[in-house]
C-alpha positions in Angstrom: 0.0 0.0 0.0 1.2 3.5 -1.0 1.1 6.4 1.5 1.2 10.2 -0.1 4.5 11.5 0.6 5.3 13.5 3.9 1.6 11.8 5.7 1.9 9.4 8.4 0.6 5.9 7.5 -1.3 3.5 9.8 2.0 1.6 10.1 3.6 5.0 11.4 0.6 5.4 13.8 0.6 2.1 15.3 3.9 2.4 15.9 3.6 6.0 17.6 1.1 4.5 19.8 2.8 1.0 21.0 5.8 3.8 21.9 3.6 5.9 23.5 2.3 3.1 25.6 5.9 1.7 26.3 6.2 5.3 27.9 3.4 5.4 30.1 3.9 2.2 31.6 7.7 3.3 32.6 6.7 6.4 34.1 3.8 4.5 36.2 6.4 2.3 37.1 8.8 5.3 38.5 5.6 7.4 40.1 5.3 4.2 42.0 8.4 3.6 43.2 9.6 7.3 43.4 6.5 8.2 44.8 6.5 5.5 47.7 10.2 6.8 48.4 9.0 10.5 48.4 6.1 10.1 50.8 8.8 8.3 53.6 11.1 10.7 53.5 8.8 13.6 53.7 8.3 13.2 57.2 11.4 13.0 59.9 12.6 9.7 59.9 11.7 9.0 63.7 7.9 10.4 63.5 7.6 7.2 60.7 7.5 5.0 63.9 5.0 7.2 66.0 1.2 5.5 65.3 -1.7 8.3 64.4 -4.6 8.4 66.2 -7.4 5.6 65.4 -5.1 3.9 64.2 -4.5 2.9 67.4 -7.9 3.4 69.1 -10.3 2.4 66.7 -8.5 0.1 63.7 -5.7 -2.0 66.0 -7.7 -2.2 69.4 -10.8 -3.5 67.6 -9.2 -5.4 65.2 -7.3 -7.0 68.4 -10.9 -7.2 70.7 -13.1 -8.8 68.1 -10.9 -10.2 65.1 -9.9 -8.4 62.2 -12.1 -9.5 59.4 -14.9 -9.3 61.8 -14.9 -5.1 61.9 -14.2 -4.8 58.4 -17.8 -3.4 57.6 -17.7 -1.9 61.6 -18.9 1.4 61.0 -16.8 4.9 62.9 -18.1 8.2 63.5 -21.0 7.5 61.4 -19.5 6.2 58.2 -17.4 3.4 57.1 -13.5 2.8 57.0 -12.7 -0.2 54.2 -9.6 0.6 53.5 -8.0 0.9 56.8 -10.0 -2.0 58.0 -8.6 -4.2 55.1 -5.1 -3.0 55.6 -5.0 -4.0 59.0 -7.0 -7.3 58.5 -4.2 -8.2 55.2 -1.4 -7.4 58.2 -2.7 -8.7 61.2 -1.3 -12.1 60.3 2.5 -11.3 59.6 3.2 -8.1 61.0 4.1 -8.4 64.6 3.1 -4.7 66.9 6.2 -3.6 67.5 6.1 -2.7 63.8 2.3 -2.0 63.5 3.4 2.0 63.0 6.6 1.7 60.6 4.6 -1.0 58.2 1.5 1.1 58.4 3.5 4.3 57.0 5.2 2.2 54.4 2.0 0.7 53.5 0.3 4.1 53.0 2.7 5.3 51.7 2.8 2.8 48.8 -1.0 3.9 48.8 -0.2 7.6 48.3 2.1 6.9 44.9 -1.0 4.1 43.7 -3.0 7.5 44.0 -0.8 8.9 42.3 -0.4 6.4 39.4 -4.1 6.2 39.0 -4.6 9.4 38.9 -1.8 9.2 35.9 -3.9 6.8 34.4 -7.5 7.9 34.4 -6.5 11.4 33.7 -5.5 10.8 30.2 -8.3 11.4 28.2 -9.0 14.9 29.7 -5.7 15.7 30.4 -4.2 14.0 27.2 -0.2 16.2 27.4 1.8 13.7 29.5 4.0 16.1 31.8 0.6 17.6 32.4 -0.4 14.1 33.9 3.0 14.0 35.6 2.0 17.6 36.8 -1.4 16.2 38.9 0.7 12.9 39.6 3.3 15.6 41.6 0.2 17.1 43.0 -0.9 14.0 44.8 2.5 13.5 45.8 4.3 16.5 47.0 1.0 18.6 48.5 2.8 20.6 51.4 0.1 20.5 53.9 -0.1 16.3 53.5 3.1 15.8 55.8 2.2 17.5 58.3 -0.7 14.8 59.5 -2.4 13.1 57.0 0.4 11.3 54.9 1.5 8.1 56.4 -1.5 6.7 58.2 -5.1 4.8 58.1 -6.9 7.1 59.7 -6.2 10.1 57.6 -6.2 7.9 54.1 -9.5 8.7 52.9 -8.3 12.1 51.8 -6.6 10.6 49.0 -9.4 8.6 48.0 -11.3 11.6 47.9 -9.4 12.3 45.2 -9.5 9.9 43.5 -13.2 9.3 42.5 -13.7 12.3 40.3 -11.1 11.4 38.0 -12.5 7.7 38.4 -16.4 8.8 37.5 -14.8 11.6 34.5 -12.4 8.5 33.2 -13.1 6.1 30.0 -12.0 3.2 30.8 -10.9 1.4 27.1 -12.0 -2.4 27.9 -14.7 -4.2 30.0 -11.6 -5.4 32.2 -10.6 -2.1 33.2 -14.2 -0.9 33.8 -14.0 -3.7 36.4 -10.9 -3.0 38.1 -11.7 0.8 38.3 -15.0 -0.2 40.0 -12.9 -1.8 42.8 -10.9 0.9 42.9 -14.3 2.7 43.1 -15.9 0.9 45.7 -12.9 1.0 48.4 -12.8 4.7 47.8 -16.6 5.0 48.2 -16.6 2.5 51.3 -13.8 4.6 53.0 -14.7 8.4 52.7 -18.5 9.2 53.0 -18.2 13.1 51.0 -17.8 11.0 47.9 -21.4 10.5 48.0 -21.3 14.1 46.5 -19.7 13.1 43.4 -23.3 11.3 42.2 -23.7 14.5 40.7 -21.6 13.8 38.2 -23.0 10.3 37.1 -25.6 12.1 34.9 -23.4 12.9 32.6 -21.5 9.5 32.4 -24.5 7.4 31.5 -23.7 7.6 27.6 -23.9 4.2 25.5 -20.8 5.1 24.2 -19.3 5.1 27.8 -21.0 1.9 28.7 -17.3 0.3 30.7 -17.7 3.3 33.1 -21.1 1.5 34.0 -19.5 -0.7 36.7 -17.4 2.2 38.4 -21.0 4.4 38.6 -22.7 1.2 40.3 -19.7 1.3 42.9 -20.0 4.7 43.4 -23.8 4.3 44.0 -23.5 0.9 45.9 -21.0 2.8 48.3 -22.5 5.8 48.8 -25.3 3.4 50.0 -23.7 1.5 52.4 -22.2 4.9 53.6 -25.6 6.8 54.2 -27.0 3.6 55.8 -24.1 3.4 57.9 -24.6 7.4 58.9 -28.7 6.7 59.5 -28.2 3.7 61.5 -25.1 4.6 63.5 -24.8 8.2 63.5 -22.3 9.9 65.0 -23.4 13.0 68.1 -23.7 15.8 65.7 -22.0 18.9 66.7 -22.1 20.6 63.0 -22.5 24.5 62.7 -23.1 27.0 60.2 -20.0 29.6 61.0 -21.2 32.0 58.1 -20.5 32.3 54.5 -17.2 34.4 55.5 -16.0 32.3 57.9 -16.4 29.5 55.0 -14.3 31.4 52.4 -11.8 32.7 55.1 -11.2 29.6 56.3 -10.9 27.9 53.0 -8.1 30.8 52.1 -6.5 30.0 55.1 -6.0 26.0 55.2 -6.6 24.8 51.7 -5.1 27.7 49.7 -2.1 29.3 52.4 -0.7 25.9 52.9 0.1 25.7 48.7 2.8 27.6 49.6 3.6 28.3 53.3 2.6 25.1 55.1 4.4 26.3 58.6 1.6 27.5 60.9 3.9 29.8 63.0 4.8 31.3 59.5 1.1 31.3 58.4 0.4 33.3 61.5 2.5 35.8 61.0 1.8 36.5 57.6 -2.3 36.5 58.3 -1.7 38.9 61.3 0.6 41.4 59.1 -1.3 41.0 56.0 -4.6 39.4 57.1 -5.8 37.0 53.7 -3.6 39.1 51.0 -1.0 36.4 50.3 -3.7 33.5 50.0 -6.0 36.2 48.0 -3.5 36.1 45.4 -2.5 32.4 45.4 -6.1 32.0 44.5 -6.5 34.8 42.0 -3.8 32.4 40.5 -6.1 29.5 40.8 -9.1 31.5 39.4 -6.7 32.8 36.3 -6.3 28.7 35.4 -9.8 27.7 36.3 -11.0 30.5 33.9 -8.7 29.9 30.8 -9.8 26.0 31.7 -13.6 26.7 31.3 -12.6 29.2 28.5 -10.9 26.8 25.8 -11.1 23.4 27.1 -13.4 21.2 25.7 -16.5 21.0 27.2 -15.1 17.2 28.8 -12.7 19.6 30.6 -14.8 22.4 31.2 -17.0 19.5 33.8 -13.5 18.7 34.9 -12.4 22.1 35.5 -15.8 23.0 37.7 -15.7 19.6 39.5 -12.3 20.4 40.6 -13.3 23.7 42.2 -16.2 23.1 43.1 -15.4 19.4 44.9 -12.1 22.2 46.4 -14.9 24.0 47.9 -17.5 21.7 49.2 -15.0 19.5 50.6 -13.4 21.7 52.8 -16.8 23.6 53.5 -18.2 20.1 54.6 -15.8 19.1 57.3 -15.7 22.4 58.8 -19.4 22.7 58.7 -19.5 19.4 60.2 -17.0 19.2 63.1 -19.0 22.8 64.3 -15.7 24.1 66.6 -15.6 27.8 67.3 -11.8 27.3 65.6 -13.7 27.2 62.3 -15.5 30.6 62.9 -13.3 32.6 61.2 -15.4 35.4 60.6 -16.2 35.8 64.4 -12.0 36.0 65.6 -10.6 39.3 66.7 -6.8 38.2 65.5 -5.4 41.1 67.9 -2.6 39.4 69.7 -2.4 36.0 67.9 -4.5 34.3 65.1 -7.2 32.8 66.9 -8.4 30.3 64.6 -7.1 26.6 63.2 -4.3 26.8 61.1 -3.8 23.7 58.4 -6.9 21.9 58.8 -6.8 18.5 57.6 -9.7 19.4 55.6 -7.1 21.2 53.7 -5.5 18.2 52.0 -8.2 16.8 49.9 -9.6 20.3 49.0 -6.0 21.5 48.3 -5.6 18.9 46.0 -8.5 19.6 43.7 -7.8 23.3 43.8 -4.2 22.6 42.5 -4.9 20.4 39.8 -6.6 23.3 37.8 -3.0 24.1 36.6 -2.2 21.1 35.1 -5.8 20.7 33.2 -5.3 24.4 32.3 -1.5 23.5 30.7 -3.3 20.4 28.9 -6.0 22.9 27.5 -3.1 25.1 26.7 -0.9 22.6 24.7 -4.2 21.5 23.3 -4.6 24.6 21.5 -1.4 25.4 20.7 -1.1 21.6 18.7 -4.4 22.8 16.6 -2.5 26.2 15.9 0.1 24.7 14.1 3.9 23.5 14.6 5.2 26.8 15.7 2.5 27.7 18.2 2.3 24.0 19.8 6.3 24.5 20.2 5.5 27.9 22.3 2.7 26.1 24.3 4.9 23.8 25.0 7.5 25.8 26.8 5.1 28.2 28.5 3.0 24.8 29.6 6.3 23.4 30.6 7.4 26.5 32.3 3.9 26.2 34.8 4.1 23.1 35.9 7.8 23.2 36.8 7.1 26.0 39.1 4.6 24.2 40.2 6.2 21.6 41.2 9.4 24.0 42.6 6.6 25.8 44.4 5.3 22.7 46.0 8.7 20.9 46.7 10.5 23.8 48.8 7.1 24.5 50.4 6.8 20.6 51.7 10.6 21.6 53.4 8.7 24.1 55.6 6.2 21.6 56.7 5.9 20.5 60.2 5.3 17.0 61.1 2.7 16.6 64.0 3.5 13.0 65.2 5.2 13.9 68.0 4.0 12.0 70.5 6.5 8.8 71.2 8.4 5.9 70.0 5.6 2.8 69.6 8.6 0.1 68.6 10.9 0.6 71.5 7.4 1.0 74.1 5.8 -2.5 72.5 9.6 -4.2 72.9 9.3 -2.5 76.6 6.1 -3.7 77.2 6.5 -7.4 76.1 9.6 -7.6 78.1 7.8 -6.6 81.1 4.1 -8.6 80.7 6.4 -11.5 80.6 6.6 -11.7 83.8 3.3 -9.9 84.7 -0.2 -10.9 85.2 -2.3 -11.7 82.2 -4.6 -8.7 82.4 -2.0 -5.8 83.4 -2.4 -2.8 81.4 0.3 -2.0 79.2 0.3 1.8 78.1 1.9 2.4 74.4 2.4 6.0 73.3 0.1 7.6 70.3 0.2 11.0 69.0 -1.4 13.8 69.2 -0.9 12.6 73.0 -3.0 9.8 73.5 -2.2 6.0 75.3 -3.4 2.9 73.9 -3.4 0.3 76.5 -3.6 -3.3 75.6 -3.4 -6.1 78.2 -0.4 -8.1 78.5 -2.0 -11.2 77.1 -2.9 -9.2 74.3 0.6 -7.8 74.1 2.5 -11.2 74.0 -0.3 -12.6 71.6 0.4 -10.1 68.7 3.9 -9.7 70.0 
């Protein structure tokens, strides 16, 4: 078969495509393994072995009292935990306590570069300019505020599958197979972090007979959002949710989803929001606004639902936990600020909401590069390098802001106190108390039988 001279053939396409697929799999390959390496040594190497919260009071303990696979549907605070309930149940069997904390941060942090990869993945037919995929890959990765509590741990692990469904519900998957595995992906997401029922707004526009393998990952959604209202209706939580004001909701959103983008130290933050009140995050998010616009302005209208889900999800989610946890800390619009800044600096709410308002620079890039490629040669060269240009500050920006981050697991050795405490319950009564250090400054105690049985 001839070809005109100067067109590409489908030889030349095939081949461009098996090349382009050889690429994609090496760079999942090193988001995975760079990414796992990244999230341990973002946090002092001594806070890896401090364990976080419930992951000591409400995933080990119960997983200790009434078996592991028997609290895997348990319900917490109103909604459901799967995947820290199946990490521990997976572990329970070969990883001894003394290195419960160090194999739990290794094993989120393996979680964090999966994130990270899938996002890489399902991105790629709305964000279809690789280093604009490796830009929201970095995102997942090297958000400043994550180190400070939420990276490394069960309890705080939902945050990243928060971010995760949108780009699972927006995705195509290509095959019935992957449909499949996404919906898993789907359903421990959905079964692990109850604002994802909120992204149901966005099945509508998925159910397209064209888009029939996204069919499965919907039903997950759906089928998880279930289980997670039932689990809110039936075993509610005490309520102490709050309306603080539409003020204190933007205010506060400046302060710990936007601020931390860039300055992630509170005792920095403080000073800068006492000197200059909200300028400095103002303009971080004028920055934000400047993308999101050009995003909804010539992206396709696939990105443009992107684009609004991203800062709309940024919103909502923060706006959700702050409504819901009700503490005057979140009443920003109420503090007087005089001598010190009265309210929370670096929410955790921060994390998941941060994410989603970052990753309107790398779809805004993609739409960029987009344009320039139907310009011509010369103008897809320039988009390009100013695309290029964005994302590596970008990820600059991020990377020395993650140095000024300040870990909060603080709170005591757990190897060195387990190894303590089996030495001494061997020679104690069966149902002594053993007292192991958790952070923020809480005790687990176990008995000792308990001790030397998972010892």
């Amino acid at each position: 078969m001839q070809t005109i001279a100067g067109a590409p053939s489908a030889t030349d396409d095939l081949t461009e495509d098996a090349s382009r697929r050889r690429l994609e799999r090496l760079l999942m390959a090193a988001i995975l393994v760079v990414g796992t390496v990244v999230s341990v040594l973002r946090v002092p190497r001594p806070h890896l072995d401090v364990v976080w919260a419930e992951d000591a009071h409400i995933f080990l303990l119960e997983a200790i009292e009434q078996g592991p696979w028997a609290v895997l549907l348990e319900g917490y605070a109103g909604y459901q935990h799967l995947v820290p309930r199946l990490v521990v149940a997976l572990t329970s069997s070969w990883l001894p306590t003394e290195y419960y904390a160090i194999g739990v941060f290794w094993i989120c942090a393996l979680l964090t570069a999966l994130a990270a990869v899938a996002v890489f993945v399902l991105s790629r037919d709305l964000v279809d300019w690789i280093p604009a995929r490796l830009g929201l890959a970095a995102v997942t990765l090297l958000l400043p505020l994550a180190a400070q509590e939420v990276l490394g741990n069960l309890a705080d692990i939902h945050s990243y599958c928060m971010w995760l469904v949108p780009w699972l519900v927006l995705a195509t998957p290509r095959t019935r197979r992957a449909g499949w595995g996404w919906a898993v992906v789907m359903l421990l997401c959905a079964m692990t972090e109850v604002q994802a029922v909120i992204f149901l707004a966005l099945v509508p526009f998925r159910l397209r007979a064209r888009d029939r393998f996204i069919r499965p990952v919907l039903g997950a959604l759906v089928v998880g959002a279930a289980a997670q209202l039932w689990t809110t209706v039936t075993d509610p939580r005490p309520s102490t949710a709050a309306w603080p004001g539409l003020w204190s909701i933007v205010k506060g959103w400046l302060v710990n989803t936007v601020l931390p983008l860039v300055q992630p130290d509170p005792a920095v933050s403080e000073r800068l929001l006492l000197d200059s009140g909200v300028l400095v995050p103002l303009l971080v998010a004028l920055l934000l606004a400047v993308a999101t616009g050009y995003a909804l302005w010539r992206g396709t209208p696939a990105q443009r639902l992107l684009t609004v889900t991203l800062a709309l999800a940024s919103a909502a989610v923060y706006a959700g936990g702050a409504v819901a946890d009700g503490s005057w800390v979140f009443w920003y619009g109420s503090h007087a600020n005089v001598d010190h800044w009265e309210g929370l600096l670096n929410s955790r709410y921060g994390v998941s909401s941060g994410m989603f308002a970052a990753a309107v620079v790398p779809v805004s890039v993609a739409v960029l590069v987009r344009r320039g490629r139907e310009r011509g040669a010369q103008a897809a060269r320039r988009a390009y390098v100013a695309g290029g240009a964005v994302l590596a500050v970008l990820v600059v920006v991020f990377a020395l802001a993650s140095t000024q981050t300040v870990s909060s697991r603080r709170d005591g050795q757990w190897s060195p106190a387990v190894r303590d405490a089996v030495e001494s319950c061997a020679d104690l009564p069966p149902d002594t108390e053993a007292a192991l250090p958790v952070s923020p400054g809480r005790v687990l105690f176990l008995t000792c039988e308990q001790v030397l049985e998972h010892a």
